[in-house]
N, C-alpha and C positions, 0 to 999 in steps of 0.2 A: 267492418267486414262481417260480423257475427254480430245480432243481435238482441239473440233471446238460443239460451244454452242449455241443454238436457245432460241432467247429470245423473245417472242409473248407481244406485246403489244396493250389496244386499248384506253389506258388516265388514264383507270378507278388507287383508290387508290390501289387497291387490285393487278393489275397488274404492279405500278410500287415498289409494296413488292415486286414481283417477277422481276423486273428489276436490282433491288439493289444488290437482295441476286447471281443473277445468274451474277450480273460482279463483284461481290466478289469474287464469286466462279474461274472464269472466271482469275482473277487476281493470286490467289492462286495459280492456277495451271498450269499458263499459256497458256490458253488457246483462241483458236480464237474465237472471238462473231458475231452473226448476228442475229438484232435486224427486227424482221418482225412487219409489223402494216396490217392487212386483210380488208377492209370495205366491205361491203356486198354491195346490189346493191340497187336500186331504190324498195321498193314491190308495186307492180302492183297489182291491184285487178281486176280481168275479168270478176266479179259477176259472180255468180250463182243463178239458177233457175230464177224469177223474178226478180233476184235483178241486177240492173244497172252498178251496179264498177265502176269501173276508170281507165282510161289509163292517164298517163301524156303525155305533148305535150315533142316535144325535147327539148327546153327552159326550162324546167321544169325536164328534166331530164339531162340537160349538167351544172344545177345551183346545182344539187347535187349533182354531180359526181364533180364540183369545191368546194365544201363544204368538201365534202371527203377527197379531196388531200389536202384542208388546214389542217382538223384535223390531218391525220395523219401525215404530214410534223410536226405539233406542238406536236405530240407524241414524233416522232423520233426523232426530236431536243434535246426534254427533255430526252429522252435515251441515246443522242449523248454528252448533258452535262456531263451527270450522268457517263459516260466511262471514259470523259478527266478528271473530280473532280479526278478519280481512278487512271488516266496515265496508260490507256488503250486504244486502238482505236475501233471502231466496225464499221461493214459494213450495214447499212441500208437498208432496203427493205419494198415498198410499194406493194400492190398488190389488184387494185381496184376493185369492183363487184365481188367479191367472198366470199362462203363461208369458215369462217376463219378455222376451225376445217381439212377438206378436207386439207384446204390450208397449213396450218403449216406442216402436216405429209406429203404432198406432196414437201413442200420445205426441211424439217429435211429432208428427203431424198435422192433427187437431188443434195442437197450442203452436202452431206455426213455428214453430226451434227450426232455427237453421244448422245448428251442429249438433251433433251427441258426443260427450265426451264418457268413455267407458274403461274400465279395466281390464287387462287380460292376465289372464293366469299362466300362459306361453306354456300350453301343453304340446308334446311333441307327438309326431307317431302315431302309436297303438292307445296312449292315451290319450290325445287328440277325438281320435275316431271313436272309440266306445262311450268317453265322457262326456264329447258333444258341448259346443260353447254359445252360451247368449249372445257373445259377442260377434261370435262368428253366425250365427244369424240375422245378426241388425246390419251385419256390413254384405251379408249375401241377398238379405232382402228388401231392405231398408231402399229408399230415396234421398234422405237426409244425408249429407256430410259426415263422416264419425272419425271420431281423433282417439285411436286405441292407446291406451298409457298402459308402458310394464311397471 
């Protein structure tokens, strides 16, 4: 049914339910995995009106962009465990200073994934609407298939 599986990670617990359940899945069925981890980028504030912002110097913004690729090297590690624990392998994918949402249905895409298997955080309400969810982007925007795990 599924033959090549996008599985989005970014540490959190709620994402590696969804890392688990989709190389079960993944194992089941035989199918190929690739395991993406997105970081976003530096936020820059250029203030408005009176207000002053911030720009960071490039020291400042090459120590976060080294922060990033540690994190998610120790994501996809933990991904990369969690496939050999199953005697599976999967293909890794970092992909830094972007937004993950854009990014996932852009790679589901590219690398032809027929499912995304994602996490959700099951915010409700007011938290919902102000925190705004990746997940709820790939499934609003996306073409792919997505298998949300609580």
């Amino acid at each position: 049914m599924y033959a090549h599986i996008l599985l989005s990670t970014d540490g959190s617990d709620v994402a590696r339910n969804g890392l688990k359940h989709g190389i079960a899945l993944a194992k089941a069925l035989g199918a190929r995995v690739t395991v993406i981890a997105v970081t976003e980028s530096l936020p820059i504030d250029y203030g408005s009106g009176h207000a002053s912002g911030w720009i960071p110097s490039q020291q400042e913004i090459d120590a976060f962009d080294a922060a990033s690729r540690e994190r998610a090297d120790k994501f996809l590690g933990e991904a990369r465990a969690m496939a050999e624990q199953t005697g599976i392998s999967v293909e890794l994918m970092h992909v830094p200073n972007a937004h993950p949402a854009s990014t996932i249905i852009a790679t589901a895409k590219s690398a032809a994934c027929d499912l995304i298997v994602m996490g959700s955080h099951g915010r409700r309400g007011l938290k919902k609407l102000f925190l705004g969810s990746q997940t709820s982007e790939v499934l609003a925007d996306g073409s792919v298939p997505v298998l949300v795990v609580h």
